[in-house]
SEKOL-625674 format. One line per 8 residues: number of its first residue (from 1); their letters; for each residue x, y, z negated of N, C-alpha, C. Coordinates in steps of 0.05 Angstrom, whole numbers, plus 5000, padded with zeros to 4 digits. Example, Ala and Ser with C-alpha at 12.3 -4.5 7.8 and 13.67 -1.06 7.14 Angstrom:
2
1) AS) 5264,4886,4844,5246,4910,4844,5264,4934,4844; 5257,4955,4858,5273,4979,4857,5258,5001,4843
***
This chain:
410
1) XXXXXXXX) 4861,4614,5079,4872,4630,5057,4853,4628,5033; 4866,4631,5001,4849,4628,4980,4831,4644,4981; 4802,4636,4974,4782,4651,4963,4787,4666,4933; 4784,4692,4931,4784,4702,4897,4753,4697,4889; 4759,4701,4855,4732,4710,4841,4720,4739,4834; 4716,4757,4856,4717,4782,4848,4688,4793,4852; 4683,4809,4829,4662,4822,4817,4637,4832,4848; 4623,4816,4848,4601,4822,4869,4597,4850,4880
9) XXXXXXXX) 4595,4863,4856,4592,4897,4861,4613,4907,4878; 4637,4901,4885,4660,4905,4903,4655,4893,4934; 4641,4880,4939,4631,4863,4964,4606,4885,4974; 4613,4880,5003,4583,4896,5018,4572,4864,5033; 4550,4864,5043,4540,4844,5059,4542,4854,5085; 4541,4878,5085,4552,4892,5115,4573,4875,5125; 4595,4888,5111,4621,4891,5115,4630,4861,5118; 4621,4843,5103,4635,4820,5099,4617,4807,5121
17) XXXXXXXX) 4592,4807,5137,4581,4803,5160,4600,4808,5182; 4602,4830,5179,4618,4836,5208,4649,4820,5211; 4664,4823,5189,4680,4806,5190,4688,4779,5184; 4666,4766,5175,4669,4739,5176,4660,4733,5215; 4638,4750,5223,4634,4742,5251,4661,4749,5268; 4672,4765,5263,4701,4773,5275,4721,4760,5276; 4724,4747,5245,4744,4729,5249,4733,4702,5262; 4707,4695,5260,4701,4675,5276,4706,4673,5305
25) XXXXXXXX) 4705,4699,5311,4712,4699,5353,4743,4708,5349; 4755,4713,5331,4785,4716,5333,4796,4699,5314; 4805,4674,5301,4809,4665,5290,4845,4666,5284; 4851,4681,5302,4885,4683,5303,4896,4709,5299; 4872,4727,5292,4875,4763,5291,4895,4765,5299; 4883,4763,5337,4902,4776,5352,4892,4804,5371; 4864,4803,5366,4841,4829,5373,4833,4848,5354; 4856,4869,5364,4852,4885,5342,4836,4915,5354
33) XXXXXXXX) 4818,4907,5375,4796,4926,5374,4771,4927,5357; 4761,4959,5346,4743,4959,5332,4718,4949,5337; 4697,4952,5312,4674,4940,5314,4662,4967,5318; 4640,4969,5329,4627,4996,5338,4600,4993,5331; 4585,5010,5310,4562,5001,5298,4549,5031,5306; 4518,5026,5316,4506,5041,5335,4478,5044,5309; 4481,5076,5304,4464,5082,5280,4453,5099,5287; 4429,5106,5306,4416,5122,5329,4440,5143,5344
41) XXXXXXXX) 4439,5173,5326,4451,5198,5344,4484,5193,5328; 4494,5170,5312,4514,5164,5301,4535,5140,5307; 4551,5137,5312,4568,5116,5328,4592,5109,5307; 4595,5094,5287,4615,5080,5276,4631,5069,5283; 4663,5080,5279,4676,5059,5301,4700,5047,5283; 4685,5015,5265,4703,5009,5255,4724,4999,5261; 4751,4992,5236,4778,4986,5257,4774,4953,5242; 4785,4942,5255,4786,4909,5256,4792,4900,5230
49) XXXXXXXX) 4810,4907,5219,4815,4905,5189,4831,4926,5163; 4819,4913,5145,4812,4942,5123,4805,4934,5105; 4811,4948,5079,4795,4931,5053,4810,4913,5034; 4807,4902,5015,4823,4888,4998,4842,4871,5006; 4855,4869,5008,4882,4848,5008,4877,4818,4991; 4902,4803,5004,4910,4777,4984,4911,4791,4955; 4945,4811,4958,4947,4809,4944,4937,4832,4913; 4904,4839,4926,4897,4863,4919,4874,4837,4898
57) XXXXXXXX) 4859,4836,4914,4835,4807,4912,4853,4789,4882; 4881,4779,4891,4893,4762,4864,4891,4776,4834; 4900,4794,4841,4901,4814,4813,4879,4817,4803; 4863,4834,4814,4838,4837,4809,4814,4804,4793; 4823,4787,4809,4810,4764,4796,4818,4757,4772; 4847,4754,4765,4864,4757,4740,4866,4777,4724; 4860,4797,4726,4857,4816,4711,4828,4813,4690; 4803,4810,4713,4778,4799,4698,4775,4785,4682
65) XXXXXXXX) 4791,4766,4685,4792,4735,4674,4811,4734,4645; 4837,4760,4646,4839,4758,4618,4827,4769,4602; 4809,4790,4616,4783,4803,4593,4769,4783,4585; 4756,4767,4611,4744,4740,4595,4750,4721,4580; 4776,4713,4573,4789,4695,4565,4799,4703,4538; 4794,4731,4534,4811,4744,4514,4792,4770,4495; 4763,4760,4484,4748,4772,4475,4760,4772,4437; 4756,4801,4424,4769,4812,4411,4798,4816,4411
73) XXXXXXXX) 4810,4812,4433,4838,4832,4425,4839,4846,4447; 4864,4861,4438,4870,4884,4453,4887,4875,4482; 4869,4892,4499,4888,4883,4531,4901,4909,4534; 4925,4912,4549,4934,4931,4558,4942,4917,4589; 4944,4938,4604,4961,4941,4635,4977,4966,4634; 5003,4950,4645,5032,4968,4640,5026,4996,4656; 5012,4991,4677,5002,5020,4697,4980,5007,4720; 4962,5031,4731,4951,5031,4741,4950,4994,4757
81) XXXXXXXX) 4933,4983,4757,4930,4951,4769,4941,4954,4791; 4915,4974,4812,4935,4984,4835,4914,5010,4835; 4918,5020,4870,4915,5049,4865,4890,5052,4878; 4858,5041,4861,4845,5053,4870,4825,5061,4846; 4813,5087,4844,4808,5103,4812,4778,5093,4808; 4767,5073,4823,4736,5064,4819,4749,5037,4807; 4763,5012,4808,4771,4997,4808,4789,4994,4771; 4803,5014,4772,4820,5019,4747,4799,5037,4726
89) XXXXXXXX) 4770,5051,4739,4753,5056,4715,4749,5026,4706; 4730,5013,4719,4729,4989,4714,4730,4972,4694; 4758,4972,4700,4775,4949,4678,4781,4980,4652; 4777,4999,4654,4785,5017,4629,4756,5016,4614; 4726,5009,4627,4707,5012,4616,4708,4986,4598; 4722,4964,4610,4717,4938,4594,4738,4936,4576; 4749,4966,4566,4769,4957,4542,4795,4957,4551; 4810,4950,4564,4838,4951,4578,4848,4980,4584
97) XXXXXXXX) 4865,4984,4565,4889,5013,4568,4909,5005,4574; 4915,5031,4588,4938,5039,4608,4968,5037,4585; 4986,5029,4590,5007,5034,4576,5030,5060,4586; 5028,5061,4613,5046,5083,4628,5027,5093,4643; 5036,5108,4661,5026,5129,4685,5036,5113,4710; 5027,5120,4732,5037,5116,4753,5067,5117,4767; 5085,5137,4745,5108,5150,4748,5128,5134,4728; 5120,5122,4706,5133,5110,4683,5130,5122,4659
105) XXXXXXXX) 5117,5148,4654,5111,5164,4633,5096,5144,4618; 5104,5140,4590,5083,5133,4571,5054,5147,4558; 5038,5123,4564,5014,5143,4555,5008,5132,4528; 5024,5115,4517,5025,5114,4488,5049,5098,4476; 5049,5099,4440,5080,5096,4437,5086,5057,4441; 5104,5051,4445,5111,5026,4450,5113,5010,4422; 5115,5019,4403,5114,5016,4381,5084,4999,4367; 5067,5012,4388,5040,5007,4380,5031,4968,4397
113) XXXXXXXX) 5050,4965,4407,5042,4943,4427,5053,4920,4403; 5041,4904,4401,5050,4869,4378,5049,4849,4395; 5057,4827,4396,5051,4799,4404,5023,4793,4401; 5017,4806,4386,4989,4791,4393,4970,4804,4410; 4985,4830,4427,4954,4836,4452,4966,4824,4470; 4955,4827,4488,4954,4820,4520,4968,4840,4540; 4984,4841,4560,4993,4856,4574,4986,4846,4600; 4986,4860,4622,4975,4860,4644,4992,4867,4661
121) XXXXXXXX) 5012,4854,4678,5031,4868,4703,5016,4864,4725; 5022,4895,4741,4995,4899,4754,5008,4888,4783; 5000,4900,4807,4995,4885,4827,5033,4892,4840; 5031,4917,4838,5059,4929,4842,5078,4916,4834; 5081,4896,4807,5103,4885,4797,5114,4897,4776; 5139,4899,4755,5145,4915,4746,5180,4905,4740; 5186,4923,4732,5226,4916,4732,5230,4895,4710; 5256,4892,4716,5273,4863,4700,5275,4873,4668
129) XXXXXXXX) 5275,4904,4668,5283,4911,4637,5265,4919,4635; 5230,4917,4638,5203,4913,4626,5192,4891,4622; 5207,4871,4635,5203,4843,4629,5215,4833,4603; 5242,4843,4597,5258,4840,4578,5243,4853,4558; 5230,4875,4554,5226,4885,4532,5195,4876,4522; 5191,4872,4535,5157,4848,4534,5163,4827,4516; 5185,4815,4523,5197,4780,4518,5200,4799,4500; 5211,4811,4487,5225,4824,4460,5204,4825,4439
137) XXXXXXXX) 5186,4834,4444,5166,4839,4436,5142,4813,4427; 5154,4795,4439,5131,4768,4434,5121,4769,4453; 5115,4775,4472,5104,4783,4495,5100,4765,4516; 5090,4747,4536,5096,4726,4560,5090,4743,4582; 5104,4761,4602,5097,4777,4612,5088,4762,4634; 5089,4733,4645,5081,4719,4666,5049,4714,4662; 5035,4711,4642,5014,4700,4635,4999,4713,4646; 4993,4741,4639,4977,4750,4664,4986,4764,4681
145) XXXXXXXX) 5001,4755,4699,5015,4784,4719,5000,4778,4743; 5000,4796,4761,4982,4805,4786,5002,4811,4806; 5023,4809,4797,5049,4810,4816,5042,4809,4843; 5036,4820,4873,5034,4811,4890,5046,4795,4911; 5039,4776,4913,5063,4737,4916,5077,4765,4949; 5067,4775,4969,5081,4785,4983,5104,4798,4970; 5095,4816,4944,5122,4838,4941,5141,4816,4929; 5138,4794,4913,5153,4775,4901,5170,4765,4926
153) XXXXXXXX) 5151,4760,4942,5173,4751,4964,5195,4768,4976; 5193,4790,4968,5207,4816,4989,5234,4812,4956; 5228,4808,4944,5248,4808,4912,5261,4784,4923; 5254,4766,4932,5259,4732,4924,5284,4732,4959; 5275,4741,4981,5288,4755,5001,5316,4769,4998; 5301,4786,4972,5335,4808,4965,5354,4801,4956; 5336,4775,4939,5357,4768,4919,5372,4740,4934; 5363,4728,4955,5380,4713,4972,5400,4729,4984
161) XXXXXXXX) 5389,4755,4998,5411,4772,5022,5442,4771,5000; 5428,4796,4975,5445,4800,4962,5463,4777,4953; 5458,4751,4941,5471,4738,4941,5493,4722,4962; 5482,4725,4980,5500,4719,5006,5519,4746,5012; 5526,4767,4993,5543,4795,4991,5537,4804,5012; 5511,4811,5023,5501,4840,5025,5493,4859,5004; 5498,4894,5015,5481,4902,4996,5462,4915,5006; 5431,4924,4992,5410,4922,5006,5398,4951,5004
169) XXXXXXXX) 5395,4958,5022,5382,4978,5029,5344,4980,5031; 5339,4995,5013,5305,4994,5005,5302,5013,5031; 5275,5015,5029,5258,5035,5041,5233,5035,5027; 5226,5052,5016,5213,5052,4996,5202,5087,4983; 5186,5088,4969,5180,5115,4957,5188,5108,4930; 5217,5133,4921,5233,5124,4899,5222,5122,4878; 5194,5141,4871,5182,5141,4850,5159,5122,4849; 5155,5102,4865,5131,5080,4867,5137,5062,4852
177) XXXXXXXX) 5117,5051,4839,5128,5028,4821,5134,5006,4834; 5116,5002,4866,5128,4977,4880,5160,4979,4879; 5172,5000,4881,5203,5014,4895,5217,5004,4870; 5208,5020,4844,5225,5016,4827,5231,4982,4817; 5201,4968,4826,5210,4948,4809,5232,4930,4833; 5230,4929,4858,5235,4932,4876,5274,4923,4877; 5274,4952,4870,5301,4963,4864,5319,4948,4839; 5296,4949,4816,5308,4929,4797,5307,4894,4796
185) XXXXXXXX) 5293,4893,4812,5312,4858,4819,5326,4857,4838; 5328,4872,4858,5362,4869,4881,5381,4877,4865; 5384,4907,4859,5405,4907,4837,5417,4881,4811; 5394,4864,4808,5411,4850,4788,5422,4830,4803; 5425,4828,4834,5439,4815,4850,5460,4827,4871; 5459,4855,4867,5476,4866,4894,5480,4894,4883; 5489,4906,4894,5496,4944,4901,5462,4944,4921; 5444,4961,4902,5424,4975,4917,5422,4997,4925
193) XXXXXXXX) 5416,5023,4949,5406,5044,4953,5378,5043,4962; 5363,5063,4955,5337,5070,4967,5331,5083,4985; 5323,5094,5006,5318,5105,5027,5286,5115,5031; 5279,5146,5032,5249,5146,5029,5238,5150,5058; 5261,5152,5078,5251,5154,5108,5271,5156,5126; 5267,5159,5157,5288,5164,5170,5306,5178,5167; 5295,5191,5155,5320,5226,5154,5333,5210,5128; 5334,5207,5117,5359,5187,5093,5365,5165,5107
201) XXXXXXXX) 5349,5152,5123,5369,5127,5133,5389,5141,5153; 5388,5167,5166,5404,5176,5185,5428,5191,5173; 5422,5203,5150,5436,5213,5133,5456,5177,5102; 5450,5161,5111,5450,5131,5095,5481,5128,5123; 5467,5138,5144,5483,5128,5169,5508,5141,5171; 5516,5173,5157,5539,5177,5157,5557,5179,5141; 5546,5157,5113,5566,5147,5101,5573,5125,5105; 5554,5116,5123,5568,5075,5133,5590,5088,5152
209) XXXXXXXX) 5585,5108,5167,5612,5118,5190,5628,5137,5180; 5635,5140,5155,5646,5148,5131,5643,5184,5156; 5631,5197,5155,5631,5214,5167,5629,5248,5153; 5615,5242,5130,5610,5254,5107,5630,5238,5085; 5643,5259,5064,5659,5250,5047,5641,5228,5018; 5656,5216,5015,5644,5201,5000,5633,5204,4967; 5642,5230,4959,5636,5237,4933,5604,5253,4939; 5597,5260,4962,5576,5272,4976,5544,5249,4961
217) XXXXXXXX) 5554,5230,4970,5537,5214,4965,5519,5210,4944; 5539,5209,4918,5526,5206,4898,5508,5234,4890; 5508,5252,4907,5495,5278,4906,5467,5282,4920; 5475,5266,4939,5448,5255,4966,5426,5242,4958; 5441,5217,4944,5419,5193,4931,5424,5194,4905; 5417,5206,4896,5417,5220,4856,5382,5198,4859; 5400,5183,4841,5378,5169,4828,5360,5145,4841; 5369,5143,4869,5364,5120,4889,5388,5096,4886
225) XXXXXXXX) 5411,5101,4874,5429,5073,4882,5439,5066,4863; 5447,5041,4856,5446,5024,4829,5483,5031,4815; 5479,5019,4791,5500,5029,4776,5523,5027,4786; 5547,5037,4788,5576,5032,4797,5569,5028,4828; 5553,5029,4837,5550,5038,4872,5583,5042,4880; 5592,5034,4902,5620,5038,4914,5610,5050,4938; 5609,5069,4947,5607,5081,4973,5620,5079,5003; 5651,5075,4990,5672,5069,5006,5669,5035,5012
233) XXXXXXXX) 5660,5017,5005,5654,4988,5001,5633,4973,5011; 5604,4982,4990,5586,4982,4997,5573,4982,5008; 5570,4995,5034,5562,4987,5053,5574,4983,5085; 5587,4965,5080,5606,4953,5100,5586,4926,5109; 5566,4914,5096,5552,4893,5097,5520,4900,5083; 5500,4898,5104,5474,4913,5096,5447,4897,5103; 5429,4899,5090,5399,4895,5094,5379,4909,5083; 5366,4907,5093,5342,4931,5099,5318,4906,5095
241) XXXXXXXX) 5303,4915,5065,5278,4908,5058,5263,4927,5048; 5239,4919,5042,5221,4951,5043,5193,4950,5019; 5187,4974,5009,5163,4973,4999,5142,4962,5008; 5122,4941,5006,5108,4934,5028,5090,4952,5028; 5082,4966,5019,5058,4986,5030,5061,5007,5049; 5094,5002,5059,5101,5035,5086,5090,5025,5104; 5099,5043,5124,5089,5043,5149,5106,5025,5160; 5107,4990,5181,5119,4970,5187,5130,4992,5207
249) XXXXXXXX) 5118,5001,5219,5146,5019,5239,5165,5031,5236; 5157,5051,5212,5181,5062,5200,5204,5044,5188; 5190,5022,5173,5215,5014,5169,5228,4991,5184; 5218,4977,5209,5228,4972,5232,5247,4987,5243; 5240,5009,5250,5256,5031,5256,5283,5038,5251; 5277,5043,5219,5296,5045,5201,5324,5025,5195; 5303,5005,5200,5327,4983,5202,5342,4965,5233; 5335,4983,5252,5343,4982,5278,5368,4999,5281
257) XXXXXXXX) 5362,5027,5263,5385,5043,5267,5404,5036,5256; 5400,5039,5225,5418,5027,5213,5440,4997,5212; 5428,4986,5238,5438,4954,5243,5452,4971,5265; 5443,4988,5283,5462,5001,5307,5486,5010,5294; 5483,5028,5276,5504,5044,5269,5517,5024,5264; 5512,5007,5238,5540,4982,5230,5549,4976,5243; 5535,4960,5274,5550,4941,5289,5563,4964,5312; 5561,4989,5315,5569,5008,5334,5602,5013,5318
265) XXXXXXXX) 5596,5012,5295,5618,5027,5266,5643,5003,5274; 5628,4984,5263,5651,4957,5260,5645,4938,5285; 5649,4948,5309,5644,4930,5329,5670,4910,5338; 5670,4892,5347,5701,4877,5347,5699,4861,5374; 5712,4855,5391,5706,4838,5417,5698,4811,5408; 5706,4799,5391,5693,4781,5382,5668,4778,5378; 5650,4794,5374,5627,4796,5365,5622,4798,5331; 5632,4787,5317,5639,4774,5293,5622,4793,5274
273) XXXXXXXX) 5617,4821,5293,5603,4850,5277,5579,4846,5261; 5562,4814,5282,5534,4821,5277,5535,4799,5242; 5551,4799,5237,5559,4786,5204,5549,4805,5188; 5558,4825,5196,5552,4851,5179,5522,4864,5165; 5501,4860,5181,5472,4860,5181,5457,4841,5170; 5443,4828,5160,5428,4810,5152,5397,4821,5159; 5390,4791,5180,5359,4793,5190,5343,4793,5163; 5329,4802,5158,5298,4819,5133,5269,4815,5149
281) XXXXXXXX) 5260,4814,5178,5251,4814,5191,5228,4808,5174; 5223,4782,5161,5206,4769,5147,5195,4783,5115; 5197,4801,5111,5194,4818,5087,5175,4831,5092; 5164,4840,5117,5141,4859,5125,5117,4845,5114; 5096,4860,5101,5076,4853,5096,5050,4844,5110; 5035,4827,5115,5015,4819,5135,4993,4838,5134; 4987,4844,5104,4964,4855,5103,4970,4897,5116; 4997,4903,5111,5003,4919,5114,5000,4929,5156
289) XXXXXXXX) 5021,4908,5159,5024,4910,5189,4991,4899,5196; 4978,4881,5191,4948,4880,5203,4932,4907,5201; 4926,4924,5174,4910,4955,5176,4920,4971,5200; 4949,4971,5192,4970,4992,5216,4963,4987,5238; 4966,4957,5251,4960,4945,5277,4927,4952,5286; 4913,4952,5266,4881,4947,5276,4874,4988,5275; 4886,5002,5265,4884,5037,5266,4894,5034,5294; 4914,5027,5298,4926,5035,5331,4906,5028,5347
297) XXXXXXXX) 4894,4998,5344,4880,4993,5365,4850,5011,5362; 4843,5020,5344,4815,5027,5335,4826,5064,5349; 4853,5069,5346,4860,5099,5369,4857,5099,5394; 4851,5070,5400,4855,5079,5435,4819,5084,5439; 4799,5082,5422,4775,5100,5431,4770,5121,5421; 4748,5135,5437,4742,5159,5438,4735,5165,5412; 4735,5186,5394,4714,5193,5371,4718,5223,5370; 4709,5232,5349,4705,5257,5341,4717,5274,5315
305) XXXXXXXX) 4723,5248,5300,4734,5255,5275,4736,5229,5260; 4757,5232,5235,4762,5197,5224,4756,5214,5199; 4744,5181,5183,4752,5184,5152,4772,5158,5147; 4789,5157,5129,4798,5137,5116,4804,5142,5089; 4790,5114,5076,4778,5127,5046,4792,5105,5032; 4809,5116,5012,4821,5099,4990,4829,5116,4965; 4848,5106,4949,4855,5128,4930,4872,5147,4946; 4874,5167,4923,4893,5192,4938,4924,5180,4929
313) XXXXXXXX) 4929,5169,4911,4963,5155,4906,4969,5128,4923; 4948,5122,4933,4951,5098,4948,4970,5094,4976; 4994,5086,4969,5011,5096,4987,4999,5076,5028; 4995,5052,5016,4988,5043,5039,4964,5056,5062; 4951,5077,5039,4920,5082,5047,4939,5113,5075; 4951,5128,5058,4964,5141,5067,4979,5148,5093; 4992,5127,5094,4997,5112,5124,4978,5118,5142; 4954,5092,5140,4931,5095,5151,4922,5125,5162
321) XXXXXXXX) 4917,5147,5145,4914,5167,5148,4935,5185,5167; 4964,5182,5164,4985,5195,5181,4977,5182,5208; 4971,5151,5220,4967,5148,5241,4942,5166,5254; 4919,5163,5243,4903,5179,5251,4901,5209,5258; 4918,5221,5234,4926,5254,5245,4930,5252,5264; 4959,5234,5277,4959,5239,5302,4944,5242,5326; 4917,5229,5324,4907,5234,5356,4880,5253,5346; 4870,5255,5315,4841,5267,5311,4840,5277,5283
329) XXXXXXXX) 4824,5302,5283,4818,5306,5257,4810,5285,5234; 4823,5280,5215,4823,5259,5191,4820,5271,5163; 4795,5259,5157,4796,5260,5126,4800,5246,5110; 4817,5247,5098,4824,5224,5071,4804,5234,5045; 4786,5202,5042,4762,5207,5010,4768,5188,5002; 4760,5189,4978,4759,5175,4955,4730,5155,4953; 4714,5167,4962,4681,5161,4958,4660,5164,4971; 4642,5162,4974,4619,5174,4983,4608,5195,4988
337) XXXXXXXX) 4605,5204,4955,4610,5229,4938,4623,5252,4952; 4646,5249,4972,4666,5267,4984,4651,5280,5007; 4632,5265,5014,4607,5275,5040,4588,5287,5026; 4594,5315,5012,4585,5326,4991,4551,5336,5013; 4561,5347,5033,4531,5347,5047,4539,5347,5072; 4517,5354,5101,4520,5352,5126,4542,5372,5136; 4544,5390,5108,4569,5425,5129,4593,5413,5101; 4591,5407,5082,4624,5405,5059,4629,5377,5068
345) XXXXXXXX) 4657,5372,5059,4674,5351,5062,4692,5359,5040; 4698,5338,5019,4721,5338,4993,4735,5314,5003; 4760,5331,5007,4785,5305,5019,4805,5311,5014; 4834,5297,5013,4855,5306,5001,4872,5306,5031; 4890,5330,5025,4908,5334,5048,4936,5319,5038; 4947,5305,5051,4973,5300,5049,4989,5322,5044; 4987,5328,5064,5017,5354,5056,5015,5378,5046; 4993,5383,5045,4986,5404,5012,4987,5391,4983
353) XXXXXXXX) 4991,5363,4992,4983,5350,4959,4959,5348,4947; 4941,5363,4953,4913,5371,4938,4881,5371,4952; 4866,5366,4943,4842,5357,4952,4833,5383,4957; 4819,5388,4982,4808,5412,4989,4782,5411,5006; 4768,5427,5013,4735,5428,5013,4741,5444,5046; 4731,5426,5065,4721,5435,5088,4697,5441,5104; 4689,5458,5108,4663,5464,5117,4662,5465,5150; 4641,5448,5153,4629,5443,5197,4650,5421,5197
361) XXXXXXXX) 4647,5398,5184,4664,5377,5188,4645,5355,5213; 4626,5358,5212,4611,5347,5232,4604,5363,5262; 4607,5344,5272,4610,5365,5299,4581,5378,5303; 4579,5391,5322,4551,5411,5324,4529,5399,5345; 4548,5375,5353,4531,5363,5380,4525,5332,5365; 4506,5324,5384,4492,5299,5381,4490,5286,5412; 4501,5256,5406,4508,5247,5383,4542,5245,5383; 4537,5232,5366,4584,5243,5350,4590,5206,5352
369) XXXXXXXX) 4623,5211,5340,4629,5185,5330,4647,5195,5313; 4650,5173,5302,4678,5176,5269,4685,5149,5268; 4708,5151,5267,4723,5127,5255,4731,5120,5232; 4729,5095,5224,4727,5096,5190,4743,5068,5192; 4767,5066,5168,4785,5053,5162,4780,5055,5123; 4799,5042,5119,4804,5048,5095,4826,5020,5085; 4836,5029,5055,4862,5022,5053,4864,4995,5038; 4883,4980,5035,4880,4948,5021,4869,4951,4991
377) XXXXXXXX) 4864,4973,4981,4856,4964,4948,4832,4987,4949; 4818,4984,4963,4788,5004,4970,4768,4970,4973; 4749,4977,4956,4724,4952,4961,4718,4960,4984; 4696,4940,4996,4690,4944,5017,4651,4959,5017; 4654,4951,4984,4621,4960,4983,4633,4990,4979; 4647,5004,4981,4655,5026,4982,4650,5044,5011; 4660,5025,5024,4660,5032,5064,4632,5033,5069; 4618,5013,5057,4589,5011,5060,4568,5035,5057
385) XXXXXXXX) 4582,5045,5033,4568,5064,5016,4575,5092,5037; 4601,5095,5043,4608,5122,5064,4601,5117,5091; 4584,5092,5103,4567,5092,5121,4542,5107,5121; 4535,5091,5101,4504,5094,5085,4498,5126,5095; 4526,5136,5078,4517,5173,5065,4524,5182,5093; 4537,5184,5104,4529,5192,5134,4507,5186,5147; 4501,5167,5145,4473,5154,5162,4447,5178,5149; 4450,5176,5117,4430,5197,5103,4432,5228,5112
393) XXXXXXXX) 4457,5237,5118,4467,5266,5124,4453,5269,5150; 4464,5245,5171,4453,5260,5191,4427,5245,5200; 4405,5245,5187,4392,5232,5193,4378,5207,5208; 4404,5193,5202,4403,5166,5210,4397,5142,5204; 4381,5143,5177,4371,5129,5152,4353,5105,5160; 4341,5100,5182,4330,5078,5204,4344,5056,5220; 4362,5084,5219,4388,5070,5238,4406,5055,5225; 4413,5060,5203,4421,5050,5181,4416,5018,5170
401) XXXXXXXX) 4383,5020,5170,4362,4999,5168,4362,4980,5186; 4372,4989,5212,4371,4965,5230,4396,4957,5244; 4415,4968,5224,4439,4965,5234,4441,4936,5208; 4441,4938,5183,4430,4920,5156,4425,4884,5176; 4400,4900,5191,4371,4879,5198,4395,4860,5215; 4403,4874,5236,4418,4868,5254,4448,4848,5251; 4450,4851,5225,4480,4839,5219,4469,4816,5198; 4439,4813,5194,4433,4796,5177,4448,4807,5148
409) XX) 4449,4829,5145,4457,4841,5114,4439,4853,5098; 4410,4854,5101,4390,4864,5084,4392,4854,5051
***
């Protein structure tokens, strides 16, 4: 796979030790047990893979490179590159503003943009009528885009299904810019709906078995399904492609049922039903299903408590974090910084929405373990750093030292 050009300070020698030796004895990442790093009364139990992506690494190298390439004018990026808030200071310290929010809100007037700056489409992608209005503008919105070649493929996918008259069913978070842009290139090939989880694909399920009246619908998915949507029509013929940053189960899942229900709905002795479905299978993300895959396997050992550290909007990072609730107390950080001392912890709760301060986050006995992941657009000299500060907290700062010595990372 391509090597990027990305900013040294984002690299650990740790981190990239352990897994260059990892992939050396697994060369087919099919061992997705963790690495376990022994820091005296402290036990690290990393998960197999974690950390920047293809298509996290592409952007990021392109993004640098139009700052370099493009000294005195103005750069802009349409929104956030991607979602991690050390990464997007960054590129905002070297001059590059934000044009929207995360949501599509403008954070300044469009009026103010000429042909002669630079625009930046970030890693997420962005819709067919931001592309148009770029080109309008003088604009080459290709020149520097960061497009991630996976999510392009999941577009390039839709826009075959749909052309072969399916219509396609997202799975996706409606308000994500991967979703929206997502949404706006199937639609300019098909009837799209969005789906933000099971409970809408099961509720998606009793309008394919017309079971629920059909004016219902447009009440259900307000604002998930594309213009002139036919309900009664529409989905008589379906595929299921997805945000790549969900969870590959969920939307495996999602698209198991939804293929049941069709072919249960319109089943015919002929068989002739399974016409109706179109295989997507190939749309799943690698880098996505590899973190997911390597958390499962990094659950089946013992620990004491997890961190997994990325941004707090980072939907992939998120995931990560839902697997972990399940078997162990989990903190989701941002930083280092978040291991405010040996008794506070600053972490964001999912389902409060909001970052909150826990106190006796470390267990009371010696010695402990923690498991530590983190999400595709988190550096890795980041993971390094939330070693480090544990190692310093609980006085393992030797251990630390010869953990370095040991991996040849001094």
């Amino acid at each position: 796979m391509k090597s990027f050009n990305v900013p040294v300070h984002y690299r650990s020698p740790l981190v990239t030790a352990i897994k260059q030796r990892r992939k050396g004895n697994d060369k087919m990442k099919k061992d997705y047990t963790p690495t376990v790093l022994g820091l005296g009364s402290l036990q690290v139990i990393l998960a197999r893979h974690f950390g920047f992506c293809y298509g996290v690494e592409n952007a990021i190298e392109i993004a640098f490179r139009a700052v370099e390439e493009n000294k005195g004018k103005r750069i802009f990026l349409l929104s956030e590159m991607i979602h991690n808030p050390g990464v997007n200071a960054d590129l905002q310290a070297l001059g590059i503003r934000f044009i929207m929010d995360t949501k599509g809100n403008m954070l300044m007037p469009w009026d103010d943009i000429t042909s002669d700056d630079v625009v930046i489409i970030p890693a997420f992608g962005t819709t067919l009528e931001m592309e148009q209005l770029l080109k309008g503008k003088g604009i080459n919105p290709t020149h520097y885009e960061t497009t991630c070649p996976f999510v392009e493929k999941v577009w390039n996918r839709a826009g075959k299904i749909g052309d072969d008259g399916y219509t396609l069913v997202v799975h996706g978070k409606p308000g994500h810019e991967e979703t929206r842009a997502t949404f706006s290139h199937s639609k300019a090939h098909t009837p799209t709906v969005v789906v933000k989880d099971m409970a809408q694909a099961e509720l998606l399920g009793q309008y394919i078995t017309h079971e629920l009246p059909d004016e219902q619908f447009y009440t259900d998915f307000k604002g998930q399904y594309s213009e002139g949507f036919d309900v009664a029509k529409d989905l008589e013929r379906i595929g299921v492609v997805n945000q790549t940053t969900m969870l590959a189960s969920e939307t495996q899942g999602i698209a198991d049922y939804l293929r049941s229900v069709v072919l249960e709905h319109y089943y015919t002795p002929d068989g002739r039903a399974s016409e109706r479905v179109a295989d997507t299978r190939d749309t799943l993300c690698y880098a996505t299903n590899d973190n997911q895959n390597a958390v499962t396997g990094m659950l089946e050992q013992d620990a004491d408590f997890a961190l997994v550290v990325g941004g707090y909007n980072s939907s992939n990072t998120s995931h990560l974090v839902e697997l972990c609730e399940l078997k162990l107390p989990t903190y989701f950080i941002s930083d280092e910084h978040c291991l405010v001392s040996a008794n506070e912890i600053r972490h964001f709760d999912l389902h409060q929405h909001k970052e909150l301060v826990t106190t006796g986050y470390l267990p009371p006995f010696k010695p402990f373990r923690v498991m530590i992941t983190s999400g595709a657009s988190c550096p890795d000299a980041l993971v390094e750093r939330v070693i480090a500060r544990l190692a310093l907290l609980t006085g393992n700062e030797s251990g630390m030292q010869g953990l370095l010595s040991s991996w040849g990372a001094e």
